[in-house]
C-alpha positions in Angstrom: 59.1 33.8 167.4 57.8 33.9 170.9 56.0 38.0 171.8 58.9 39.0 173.9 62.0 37.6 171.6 63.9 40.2 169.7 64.5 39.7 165.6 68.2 38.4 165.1 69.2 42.1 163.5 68.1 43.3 166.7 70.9 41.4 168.6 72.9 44.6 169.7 69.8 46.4 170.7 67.9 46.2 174.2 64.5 46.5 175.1 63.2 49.0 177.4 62.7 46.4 179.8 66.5 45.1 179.5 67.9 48.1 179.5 65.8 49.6 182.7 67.8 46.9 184.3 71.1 47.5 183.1 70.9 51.2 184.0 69.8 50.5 186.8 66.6 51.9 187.1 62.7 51.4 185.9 61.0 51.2 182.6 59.2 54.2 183.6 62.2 56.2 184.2 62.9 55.7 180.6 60.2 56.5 179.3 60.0 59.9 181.8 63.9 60.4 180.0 62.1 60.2 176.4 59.2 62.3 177.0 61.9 64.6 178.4 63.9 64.6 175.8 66.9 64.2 178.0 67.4 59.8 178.3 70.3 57.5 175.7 69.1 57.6 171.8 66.4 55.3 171.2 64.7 53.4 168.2 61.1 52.1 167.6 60.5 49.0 165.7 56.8 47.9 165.5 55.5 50.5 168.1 58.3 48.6 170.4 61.2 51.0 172.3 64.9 49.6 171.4 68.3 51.1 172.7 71.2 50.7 170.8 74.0 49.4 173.5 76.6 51.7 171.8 74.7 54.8 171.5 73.8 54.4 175.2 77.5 53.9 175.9 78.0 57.2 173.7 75.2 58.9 175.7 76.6 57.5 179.0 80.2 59.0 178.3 78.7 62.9 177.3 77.6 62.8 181.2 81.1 62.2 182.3 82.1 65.2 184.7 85.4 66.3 186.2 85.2 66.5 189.6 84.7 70.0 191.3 88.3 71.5 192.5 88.4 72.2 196.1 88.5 75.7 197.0 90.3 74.4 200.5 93.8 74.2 200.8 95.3 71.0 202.2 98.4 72.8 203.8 98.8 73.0 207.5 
């Protein structure tokens, strides 16, 4: 198994790396999110980072907001 292949049971997991770029932003802002305590759930396997593609989802919906009323009225 090549250094940067995941283990078959791995298969609905990403790396930190994968799933920087499916969030859309950098490894690093991952790993700020962690040490924050405030990022999607996240397992370590071998001293590597993994993120469960469901949990994020999970994590992902919990941010959902409504959006703010307006306090203006649209009536002439």
């Amino acid at each position: 198994m090549a250094s940067d292949s995941k283990p078959v049971f791995l298969a609905d997991y990403n790396t930190e790396e994968e799933h920087a770029t499916e969030l859309g932003v950098c490894a690093k802002t991952l790993r700020n999110w962690r040490r924050d305590k405030k990022g999607p759930p996240f397992t370590v396997v071998a001293e590597r980072v993994y993120y469960y593609r469901p949990s994020t989802e999970k994590w992902l919906r919990g941010l959902e907001r409504a959006p703010a009323q307006s306090t203006k009225s649209n009536a002439p």
